[in-house]
N, CA and C of each residue as an Amber inpcrd file, in Angstrom:
protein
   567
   6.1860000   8.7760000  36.4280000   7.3650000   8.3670000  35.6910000
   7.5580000   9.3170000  34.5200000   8.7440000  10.3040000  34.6440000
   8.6460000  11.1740000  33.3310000   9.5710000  10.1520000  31.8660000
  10.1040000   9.4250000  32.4370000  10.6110000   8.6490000  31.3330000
   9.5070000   8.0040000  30.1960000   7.9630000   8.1520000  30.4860000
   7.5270000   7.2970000  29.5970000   6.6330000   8.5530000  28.7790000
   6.1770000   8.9820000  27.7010000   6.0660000   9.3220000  26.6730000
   4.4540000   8.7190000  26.3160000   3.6400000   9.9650000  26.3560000
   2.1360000   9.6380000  26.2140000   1.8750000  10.3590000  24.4220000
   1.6110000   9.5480000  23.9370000   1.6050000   9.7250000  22.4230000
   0.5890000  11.1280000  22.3720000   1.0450000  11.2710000  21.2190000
   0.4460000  13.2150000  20.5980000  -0.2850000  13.0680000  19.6120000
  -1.6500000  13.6600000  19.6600000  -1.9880000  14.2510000  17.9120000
  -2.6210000  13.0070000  17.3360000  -3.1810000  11.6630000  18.4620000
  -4.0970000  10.7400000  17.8140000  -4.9010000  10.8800000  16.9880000
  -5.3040000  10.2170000  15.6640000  -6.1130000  10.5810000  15.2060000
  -6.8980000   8.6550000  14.7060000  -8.4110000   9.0560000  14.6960000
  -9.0270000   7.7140000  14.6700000  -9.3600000   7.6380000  13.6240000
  -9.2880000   6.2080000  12.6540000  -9.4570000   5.4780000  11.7530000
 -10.5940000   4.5430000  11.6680000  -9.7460000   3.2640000  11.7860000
 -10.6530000   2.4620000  12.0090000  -9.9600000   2.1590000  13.5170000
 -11.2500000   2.2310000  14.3450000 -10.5690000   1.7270000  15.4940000
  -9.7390000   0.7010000  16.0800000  -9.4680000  -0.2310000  15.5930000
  -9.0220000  -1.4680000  15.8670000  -7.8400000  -2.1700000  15.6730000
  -7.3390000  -1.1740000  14.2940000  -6.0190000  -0.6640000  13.6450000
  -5.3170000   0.3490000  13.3710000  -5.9990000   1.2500000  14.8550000
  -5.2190000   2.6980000  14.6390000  -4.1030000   2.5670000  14.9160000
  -2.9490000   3.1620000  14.2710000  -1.6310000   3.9320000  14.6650000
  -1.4820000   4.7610000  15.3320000  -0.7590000   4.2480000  16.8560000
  -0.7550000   5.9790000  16.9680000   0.7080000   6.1490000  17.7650000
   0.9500000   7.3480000  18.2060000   2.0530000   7.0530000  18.7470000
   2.9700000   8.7910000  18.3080000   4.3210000   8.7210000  18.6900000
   4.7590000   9.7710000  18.4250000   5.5880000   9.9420000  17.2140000
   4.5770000  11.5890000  16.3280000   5.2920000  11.7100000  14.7070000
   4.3910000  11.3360000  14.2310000   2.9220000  10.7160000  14.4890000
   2.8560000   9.3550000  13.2600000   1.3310000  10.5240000  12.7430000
   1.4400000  10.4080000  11.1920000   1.3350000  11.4160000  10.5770000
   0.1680000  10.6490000   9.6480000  -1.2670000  11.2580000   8.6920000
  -1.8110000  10.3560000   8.4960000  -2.2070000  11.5810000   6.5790000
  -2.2890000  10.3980000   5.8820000  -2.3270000  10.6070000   4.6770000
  -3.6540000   9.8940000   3.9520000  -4.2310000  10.3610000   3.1070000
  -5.5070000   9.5080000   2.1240000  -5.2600000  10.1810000   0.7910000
  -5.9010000   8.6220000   0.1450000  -5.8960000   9.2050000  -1.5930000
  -7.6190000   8.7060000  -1.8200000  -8.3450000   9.9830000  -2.5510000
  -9.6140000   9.5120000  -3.2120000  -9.6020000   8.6950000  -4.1110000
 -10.7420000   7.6780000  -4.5930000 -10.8670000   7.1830000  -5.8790000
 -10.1490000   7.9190000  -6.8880000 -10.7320000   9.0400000  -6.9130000
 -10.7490000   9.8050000  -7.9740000  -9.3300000  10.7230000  -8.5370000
  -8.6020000  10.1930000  -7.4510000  -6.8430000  10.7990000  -7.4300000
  -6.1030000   9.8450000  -8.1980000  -6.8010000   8.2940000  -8.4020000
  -5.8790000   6.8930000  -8.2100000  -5.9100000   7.8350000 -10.1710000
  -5.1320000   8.5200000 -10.2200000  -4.5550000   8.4860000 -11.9650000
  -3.5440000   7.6200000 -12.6170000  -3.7740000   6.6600000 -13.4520000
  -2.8690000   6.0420000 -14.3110000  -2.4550000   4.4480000 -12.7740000
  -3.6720000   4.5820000 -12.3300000  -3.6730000   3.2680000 -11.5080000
  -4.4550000   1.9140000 -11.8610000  -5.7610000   2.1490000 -12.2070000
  -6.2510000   1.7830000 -12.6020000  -6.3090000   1.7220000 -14.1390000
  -6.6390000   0.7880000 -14.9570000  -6.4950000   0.1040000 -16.5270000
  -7.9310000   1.4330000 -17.4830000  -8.8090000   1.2870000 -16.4920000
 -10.0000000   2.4190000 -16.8190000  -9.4550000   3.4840000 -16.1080000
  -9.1490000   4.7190000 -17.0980000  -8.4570000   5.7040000 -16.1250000
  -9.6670000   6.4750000 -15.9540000 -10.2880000   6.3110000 -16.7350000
 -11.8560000   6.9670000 -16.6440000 -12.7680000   7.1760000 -15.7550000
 -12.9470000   5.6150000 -15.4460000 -13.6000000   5.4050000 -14.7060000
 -13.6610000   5.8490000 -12.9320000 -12.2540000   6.1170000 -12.8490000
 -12.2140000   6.6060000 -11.7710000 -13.1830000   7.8270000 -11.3620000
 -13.2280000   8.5250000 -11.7380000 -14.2100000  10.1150000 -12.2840000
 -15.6300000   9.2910000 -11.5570000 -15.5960000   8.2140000 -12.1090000
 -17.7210000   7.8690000 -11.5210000 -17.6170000   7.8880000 -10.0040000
 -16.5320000   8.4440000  -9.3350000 -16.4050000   7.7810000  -7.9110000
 -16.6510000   9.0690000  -6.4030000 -16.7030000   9.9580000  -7.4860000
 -16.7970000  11.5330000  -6.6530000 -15.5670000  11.6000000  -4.9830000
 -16.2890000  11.6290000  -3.8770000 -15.1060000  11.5980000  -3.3330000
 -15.5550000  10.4610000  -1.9800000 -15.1930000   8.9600000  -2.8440000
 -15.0040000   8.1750000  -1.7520000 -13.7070000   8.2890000  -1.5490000
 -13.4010000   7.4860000  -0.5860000 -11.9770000   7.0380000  -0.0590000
 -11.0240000   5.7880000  -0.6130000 -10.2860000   6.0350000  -1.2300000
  -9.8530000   4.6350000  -1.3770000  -8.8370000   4.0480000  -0.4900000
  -7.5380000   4.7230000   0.3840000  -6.9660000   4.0610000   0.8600000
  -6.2730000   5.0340000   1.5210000  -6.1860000   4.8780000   2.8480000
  -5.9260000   5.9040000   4.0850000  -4.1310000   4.7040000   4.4720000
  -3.4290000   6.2610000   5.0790000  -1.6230000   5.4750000   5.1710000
  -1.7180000   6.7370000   6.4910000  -0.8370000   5.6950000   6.9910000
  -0.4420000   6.3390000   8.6920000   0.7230000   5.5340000   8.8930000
   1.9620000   6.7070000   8.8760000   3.2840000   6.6790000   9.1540000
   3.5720000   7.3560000  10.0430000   4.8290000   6.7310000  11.1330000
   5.5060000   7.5170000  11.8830000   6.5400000   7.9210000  10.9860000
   6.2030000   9.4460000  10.9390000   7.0680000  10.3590000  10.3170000
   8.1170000  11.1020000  10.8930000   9.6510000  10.8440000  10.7180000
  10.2590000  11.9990000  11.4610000  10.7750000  12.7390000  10.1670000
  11.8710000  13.3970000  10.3410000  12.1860000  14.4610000   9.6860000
  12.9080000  13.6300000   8.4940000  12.1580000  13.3260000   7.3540000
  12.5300000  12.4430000   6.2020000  14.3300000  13.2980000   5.8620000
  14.7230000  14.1040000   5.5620000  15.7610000  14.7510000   5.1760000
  17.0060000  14.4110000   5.8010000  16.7230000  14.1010000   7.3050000
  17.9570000  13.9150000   8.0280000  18.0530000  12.3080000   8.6040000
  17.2590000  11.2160000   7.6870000  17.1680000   9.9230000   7.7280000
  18.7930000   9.3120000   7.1190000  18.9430000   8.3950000   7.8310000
  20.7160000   7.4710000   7.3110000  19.9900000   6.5100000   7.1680000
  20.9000000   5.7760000   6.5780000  20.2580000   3.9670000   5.7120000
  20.1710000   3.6630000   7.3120000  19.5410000   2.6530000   7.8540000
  19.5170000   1.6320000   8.8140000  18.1290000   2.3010000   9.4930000
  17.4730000   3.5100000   9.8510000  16.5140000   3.5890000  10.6510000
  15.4550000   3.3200000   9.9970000  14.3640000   3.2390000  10.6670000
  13.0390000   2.3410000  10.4580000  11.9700000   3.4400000  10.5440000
  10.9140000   3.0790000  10.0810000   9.7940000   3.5830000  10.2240000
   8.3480000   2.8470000   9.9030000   7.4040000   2.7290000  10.5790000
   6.3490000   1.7790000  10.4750000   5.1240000   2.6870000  10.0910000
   4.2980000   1.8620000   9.4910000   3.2910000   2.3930000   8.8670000
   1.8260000   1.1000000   9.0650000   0.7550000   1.7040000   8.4190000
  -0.0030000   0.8610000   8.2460000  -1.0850000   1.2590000   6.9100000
  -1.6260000   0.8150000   6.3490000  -2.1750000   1.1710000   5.0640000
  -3.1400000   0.3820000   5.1610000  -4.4700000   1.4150000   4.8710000
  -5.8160000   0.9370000   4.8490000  -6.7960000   0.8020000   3.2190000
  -7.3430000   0.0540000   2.7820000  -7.4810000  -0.2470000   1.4690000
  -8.8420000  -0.6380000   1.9240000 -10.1400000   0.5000000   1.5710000
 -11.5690000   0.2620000   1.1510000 -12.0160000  -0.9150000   0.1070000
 -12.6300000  -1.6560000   0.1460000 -12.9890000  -2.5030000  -0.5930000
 -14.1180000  -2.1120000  -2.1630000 -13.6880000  -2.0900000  -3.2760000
 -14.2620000  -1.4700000  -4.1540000 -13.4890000  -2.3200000  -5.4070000
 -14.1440000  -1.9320000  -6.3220000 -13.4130000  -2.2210000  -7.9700000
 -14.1830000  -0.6330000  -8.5480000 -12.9600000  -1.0020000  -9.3770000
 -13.1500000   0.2360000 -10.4730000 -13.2910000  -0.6440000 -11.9740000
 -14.5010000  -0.5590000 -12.6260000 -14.7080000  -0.9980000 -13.6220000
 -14.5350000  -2.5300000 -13.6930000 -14.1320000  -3.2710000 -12.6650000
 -14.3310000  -4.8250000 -12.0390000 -12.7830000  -4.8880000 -11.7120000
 -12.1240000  -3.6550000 -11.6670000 -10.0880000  -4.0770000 -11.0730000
 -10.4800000  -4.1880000 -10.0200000  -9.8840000  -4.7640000  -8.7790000
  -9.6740000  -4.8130000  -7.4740000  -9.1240000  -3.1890000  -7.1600000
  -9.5200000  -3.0690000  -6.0080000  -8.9960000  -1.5270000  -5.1660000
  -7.3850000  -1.9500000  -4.6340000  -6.6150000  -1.0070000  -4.9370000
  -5.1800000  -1.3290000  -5.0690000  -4.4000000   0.3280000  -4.6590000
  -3.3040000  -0.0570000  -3.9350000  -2.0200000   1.6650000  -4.0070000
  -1.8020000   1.5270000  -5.4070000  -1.1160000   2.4390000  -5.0620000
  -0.4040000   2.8000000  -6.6420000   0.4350000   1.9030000  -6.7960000
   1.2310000   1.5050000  -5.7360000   2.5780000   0.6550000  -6.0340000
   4.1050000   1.0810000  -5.8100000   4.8930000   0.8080000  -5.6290000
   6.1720000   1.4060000  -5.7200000   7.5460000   0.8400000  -5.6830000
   8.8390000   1.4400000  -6.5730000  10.1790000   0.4350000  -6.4300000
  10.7400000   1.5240000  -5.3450000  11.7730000   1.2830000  -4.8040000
  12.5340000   1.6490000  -4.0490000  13.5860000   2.4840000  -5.0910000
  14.0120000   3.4310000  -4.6530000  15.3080000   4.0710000  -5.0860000
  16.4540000   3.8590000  -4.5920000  16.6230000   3.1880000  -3.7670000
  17.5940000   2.7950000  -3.1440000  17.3970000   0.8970000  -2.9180000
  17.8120000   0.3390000  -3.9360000  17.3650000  -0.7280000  -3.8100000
  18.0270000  -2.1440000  -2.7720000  18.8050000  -1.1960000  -1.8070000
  19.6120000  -2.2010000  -0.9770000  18.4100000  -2.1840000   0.3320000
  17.6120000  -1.0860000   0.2640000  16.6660000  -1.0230000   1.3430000
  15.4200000  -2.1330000   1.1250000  15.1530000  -2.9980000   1.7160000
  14.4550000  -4.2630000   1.4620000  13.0450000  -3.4640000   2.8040000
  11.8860000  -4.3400000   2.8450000  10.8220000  -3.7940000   3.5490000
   9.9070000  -5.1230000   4.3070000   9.2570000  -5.2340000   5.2310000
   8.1630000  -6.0230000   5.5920000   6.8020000  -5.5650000   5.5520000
   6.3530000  -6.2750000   5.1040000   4.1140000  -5.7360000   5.3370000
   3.8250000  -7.0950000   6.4230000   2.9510000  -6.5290000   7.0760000
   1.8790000  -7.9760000   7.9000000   0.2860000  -8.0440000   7.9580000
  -0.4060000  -8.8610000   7.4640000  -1.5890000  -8.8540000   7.4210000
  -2.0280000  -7.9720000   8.7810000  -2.9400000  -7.4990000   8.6400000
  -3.5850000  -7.1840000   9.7540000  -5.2790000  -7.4560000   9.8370000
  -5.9140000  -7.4990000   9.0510000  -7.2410000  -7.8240000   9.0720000
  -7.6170000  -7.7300000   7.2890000  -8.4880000  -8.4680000   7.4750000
  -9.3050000  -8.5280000   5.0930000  -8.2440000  -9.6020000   4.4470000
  -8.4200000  -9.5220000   3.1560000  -8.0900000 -10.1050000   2.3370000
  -7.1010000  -9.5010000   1.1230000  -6.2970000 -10.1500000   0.6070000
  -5.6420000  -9.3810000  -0.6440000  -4.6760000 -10.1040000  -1.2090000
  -3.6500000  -9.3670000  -1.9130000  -2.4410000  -9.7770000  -2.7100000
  -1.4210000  -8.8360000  -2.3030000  -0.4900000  -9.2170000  -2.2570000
   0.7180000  -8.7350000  -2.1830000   1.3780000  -8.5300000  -3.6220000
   1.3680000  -7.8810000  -4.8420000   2.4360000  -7.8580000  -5.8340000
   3.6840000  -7.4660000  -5.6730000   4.8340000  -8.6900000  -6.6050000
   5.9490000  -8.3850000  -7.0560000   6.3360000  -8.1520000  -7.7180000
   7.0990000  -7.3560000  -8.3630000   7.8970000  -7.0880000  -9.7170000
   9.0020000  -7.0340000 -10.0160000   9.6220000  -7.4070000 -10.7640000
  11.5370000  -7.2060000 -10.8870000  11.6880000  -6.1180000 -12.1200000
  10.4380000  -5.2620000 -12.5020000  10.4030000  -4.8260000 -13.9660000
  10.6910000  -5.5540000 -15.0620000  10.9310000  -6.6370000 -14.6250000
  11.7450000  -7.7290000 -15.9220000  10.6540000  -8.8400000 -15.9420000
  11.1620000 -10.1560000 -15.6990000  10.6090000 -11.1700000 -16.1690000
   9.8200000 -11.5400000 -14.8850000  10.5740000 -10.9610000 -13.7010000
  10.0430000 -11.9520000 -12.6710000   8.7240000 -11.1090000 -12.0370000
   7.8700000 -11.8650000 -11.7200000   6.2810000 -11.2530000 -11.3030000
   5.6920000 -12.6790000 -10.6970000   4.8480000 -12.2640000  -9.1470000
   4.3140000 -13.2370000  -8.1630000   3.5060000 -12.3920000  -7.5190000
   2.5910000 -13.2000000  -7.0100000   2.2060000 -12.4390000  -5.9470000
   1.5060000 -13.3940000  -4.8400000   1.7130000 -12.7590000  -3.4370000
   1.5550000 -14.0060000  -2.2190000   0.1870000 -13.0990000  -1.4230000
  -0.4310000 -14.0700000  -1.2470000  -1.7650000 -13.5080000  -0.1990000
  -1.8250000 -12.9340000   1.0920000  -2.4690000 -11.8240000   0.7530000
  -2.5440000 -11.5960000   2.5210000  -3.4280000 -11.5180000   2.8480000
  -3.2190000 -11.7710000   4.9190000  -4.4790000 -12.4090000   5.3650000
  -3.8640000 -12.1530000   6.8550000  -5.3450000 -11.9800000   7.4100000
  -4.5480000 -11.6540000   9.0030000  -3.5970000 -12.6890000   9.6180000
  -2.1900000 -11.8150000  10.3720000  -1.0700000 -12.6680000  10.3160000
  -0.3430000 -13.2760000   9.4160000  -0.5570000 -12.8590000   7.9010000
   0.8260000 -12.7440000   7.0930000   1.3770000 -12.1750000   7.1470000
   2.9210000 -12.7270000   7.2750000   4.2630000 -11.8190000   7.1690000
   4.8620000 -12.0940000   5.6580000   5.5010000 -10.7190000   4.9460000
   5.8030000 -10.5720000   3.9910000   6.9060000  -9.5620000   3.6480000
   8.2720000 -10.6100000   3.1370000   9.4680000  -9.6940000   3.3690000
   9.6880000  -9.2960000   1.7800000   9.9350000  -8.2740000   1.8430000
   9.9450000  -7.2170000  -0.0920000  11.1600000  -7.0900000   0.0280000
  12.0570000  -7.7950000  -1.2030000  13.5340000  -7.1890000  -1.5220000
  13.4250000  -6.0420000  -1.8490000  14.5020000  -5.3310000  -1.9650000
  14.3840000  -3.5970000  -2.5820000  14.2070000  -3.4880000  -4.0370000
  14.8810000  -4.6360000  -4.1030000  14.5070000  -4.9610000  -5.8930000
  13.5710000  -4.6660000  -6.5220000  12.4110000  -5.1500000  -5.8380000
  10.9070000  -5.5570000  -6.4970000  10.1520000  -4.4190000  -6.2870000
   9.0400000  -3.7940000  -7.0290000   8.4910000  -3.1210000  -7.6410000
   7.0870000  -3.9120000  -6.4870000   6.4890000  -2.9590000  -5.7650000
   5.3220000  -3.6880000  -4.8910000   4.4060000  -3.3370000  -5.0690000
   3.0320000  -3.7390000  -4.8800000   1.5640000  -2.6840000  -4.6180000
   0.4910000  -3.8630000  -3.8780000  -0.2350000  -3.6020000  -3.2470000
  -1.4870000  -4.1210000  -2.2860000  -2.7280000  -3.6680000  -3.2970000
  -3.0750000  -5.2280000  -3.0520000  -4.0990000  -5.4450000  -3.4180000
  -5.3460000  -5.5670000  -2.9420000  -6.4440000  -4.7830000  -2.6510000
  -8.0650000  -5.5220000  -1.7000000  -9.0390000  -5.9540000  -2.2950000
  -8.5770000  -7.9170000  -2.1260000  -9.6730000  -8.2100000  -3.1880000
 -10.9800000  -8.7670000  -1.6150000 -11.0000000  -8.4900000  -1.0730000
 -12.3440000  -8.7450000  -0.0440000 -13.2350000  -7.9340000   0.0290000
 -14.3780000  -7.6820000   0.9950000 -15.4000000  -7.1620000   0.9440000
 -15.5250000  -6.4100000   2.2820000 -14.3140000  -5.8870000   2.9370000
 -13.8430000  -5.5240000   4.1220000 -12.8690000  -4.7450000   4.2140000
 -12.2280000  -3.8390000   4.5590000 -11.0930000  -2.6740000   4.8880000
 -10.0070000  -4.0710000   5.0170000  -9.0070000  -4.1540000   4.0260000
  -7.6740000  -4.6280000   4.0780000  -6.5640000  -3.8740000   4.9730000
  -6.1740000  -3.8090000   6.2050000  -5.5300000  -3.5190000   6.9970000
  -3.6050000  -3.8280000   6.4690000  -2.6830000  -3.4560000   6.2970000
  -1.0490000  -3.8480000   6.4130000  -0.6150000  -3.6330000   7.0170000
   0.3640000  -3.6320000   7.9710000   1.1260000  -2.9320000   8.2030000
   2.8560000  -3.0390000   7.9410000   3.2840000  -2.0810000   7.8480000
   4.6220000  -1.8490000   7.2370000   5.7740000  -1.5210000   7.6950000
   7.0230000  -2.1890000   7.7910000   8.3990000  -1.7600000   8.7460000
   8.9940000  -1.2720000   7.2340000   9.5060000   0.1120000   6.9000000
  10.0590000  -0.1040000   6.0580000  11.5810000   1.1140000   6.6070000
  12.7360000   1.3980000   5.4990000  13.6170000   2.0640000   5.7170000
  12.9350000   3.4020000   5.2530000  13.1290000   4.3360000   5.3430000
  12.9310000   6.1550000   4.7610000  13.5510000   6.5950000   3.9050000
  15.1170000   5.3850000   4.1740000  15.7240000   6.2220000   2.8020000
  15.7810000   5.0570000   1.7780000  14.9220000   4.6810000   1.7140000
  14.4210000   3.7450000   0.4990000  13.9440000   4.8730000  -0.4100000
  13.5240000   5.6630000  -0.0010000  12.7340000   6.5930000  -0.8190000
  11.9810000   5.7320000  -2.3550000  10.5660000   5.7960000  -2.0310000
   9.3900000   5.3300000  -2.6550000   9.2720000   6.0580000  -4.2470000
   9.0200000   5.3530000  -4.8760000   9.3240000   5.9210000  -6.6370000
   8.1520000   5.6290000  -6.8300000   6.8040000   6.1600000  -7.1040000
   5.8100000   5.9980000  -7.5250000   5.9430000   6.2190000  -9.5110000
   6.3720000   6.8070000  -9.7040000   6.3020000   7.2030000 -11.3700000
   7.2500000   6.3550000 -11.7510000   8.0190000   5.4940000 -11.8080000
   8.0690000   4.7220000 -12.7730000   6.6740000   3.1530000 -12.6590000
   5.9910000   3.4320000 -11.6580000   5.0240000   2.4830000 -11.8270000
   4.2270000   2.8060000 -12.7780000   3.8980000   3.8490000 -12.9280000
   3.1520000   4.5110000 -13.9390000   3.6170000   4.5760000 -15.2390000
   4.6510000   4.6310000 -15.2830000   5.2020000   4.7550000 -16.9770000
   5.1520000   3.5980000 -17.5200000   5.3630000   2.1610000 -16.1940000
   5.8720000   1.0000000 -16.7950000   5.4420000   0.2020000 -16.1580000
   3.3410000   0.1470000 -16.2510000   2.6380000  -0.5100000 -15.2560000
   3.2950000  -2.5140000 -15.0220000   2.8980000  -2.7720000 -13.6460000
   2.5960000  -4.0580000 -13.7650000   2.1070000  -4.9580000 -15.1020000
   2.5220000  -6.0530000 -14.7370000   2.2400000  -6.6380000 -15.8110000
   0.8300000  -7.6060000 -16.0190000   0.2630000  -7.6480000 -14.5420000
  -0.7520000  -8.1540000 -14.5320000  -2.0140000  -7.5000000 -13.5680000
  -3.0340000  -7.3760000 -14.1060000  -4.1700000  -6.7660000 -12.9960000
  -5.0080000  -7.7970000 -12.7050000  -5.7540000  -7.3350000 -11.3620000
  -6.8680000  -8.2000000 -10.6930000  -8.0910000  -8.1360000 -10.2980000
  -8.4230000  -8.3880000 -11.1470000  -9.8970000  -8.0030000 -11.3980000
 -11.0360000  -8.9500000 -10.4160000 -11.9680000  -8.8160000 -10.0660000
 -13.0870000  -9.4670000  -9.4990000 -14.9380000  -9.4530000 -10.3400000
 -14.7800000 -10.9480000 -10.7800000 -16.0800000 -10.8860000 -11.9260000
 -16.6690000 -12.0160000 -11.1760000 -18.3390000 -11.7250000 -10.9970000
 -18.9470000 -12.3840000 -10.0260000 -18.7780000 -13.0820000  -8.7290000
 -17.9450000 -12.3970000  -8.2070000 -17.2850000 -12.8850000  -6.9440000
 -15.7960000 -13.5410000  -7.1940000 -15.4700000 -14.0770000  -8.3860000
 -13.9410000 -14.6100000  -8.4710000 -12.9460000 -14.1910000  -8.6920000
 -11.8600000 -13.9040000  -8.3240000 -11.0620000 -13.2860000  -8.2820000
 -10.2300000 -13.9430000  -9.6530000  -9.7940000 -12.9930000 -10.7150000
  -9.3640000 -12.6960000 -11.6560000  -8.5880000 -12.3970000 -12.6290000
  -7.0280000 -12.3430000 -12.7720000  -5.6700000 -11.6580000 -13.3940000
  -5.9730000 -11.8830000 -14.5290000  -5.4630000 -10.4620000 -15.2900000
  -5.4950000 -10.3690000 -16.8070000  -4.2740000  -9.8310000 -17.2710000
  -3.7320000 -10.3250000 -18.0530000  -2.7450000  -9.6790000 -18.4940000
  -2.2520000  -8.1170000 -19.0070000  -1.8450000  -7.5330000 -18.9510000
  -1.6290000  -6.0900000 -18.8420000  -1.0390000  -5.9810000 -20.3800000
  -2.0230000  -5.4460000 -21.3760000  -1.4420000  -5.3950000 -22.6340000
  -1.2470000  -3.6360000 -22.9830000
């Protein structure tokens, strides 16, 4: 059957939640990259070069994307604290805020954060088989508060285009920390 399409360029992860398929393109950030993510920016430095969180997107040609097409992802989150924060992305608002997004548990434990930059801030758990729909509005980031690779995966638009730096200028308002096993929020002063 030439109609069916044998995926290219696999590459293995964790086995069980690999992506694979055609385009799909694979990205990691070290501990030691997460700058102005963590509350101890310092601390990151004690971490040499573990892994903190591996992303595998089907990528097509971002430039020639129109509002309405899709692209799926999945995002992998090592289980760690930095100075007792939970292991976390960076986070991100949308630039295009009519583009709204889904995550779904896939395996571990975590948080989902929201943000409106304003007043409004929540955050809903994830857990294998949560579904979780993100207005474009909200300001997001994943959280791994377990003791296991936090698995997501992600339907989102491309031309949402992802704004990482204003998370940084104008962190969350709350972090999550883990102190003797309990999970933790402190206010972000």
């Amino acid at each position: 059957m030439d109609f069916i399409k044998e995926p290219k360029g696999i590459q293995k992860f964790w086995d069980d939640f690999e992506l694979s398929g055609q385009n799909v393109q694979w990205r990691q950030k070290m501990i030691r990259e997460c700058v102005n993510v963590y509350k101890n920016n310092d601390a990151i430095n004690d971490f040499g070069d573990e892994l903190a969180y591996k992303v595998a997107n089907q990528n097509f040609n971002r430039e020639s994307f129109v509002k309405g097409n899709l692209q799926w992802g999945i995002t992998y989150i090592n289980p760690f604290t930095v100075d007792g924060e939970c292991a976390m992305t960076s986070g991100h608002y949308h630039d295009d805020y009519d583009c709204d997004e889904y995550y779904y548990g896939l395996e571990g434990t975590g948080f989902l954060l929201f943000w409106d930059g304003k007043d409004d801030f929540y955050a809903e758990k994830i857990f294998k088989g949560s579904l979780h729909y993100i207005n474009g509005h909200y300001a997001h980031r994943i959280i791994n508060t377990g003791d296991t690779i936090l698995a997501v995966a992600a339907c989102s638009l491309p031309a949402s285009k992802q704004n990482h730096k204003k998370i940084e200028e104008k962190p969350f308002p709350y972090r999550c920390y883990k102190e003797n096993g309990e999970i933790i929020w402190k206010e972000q002063i």
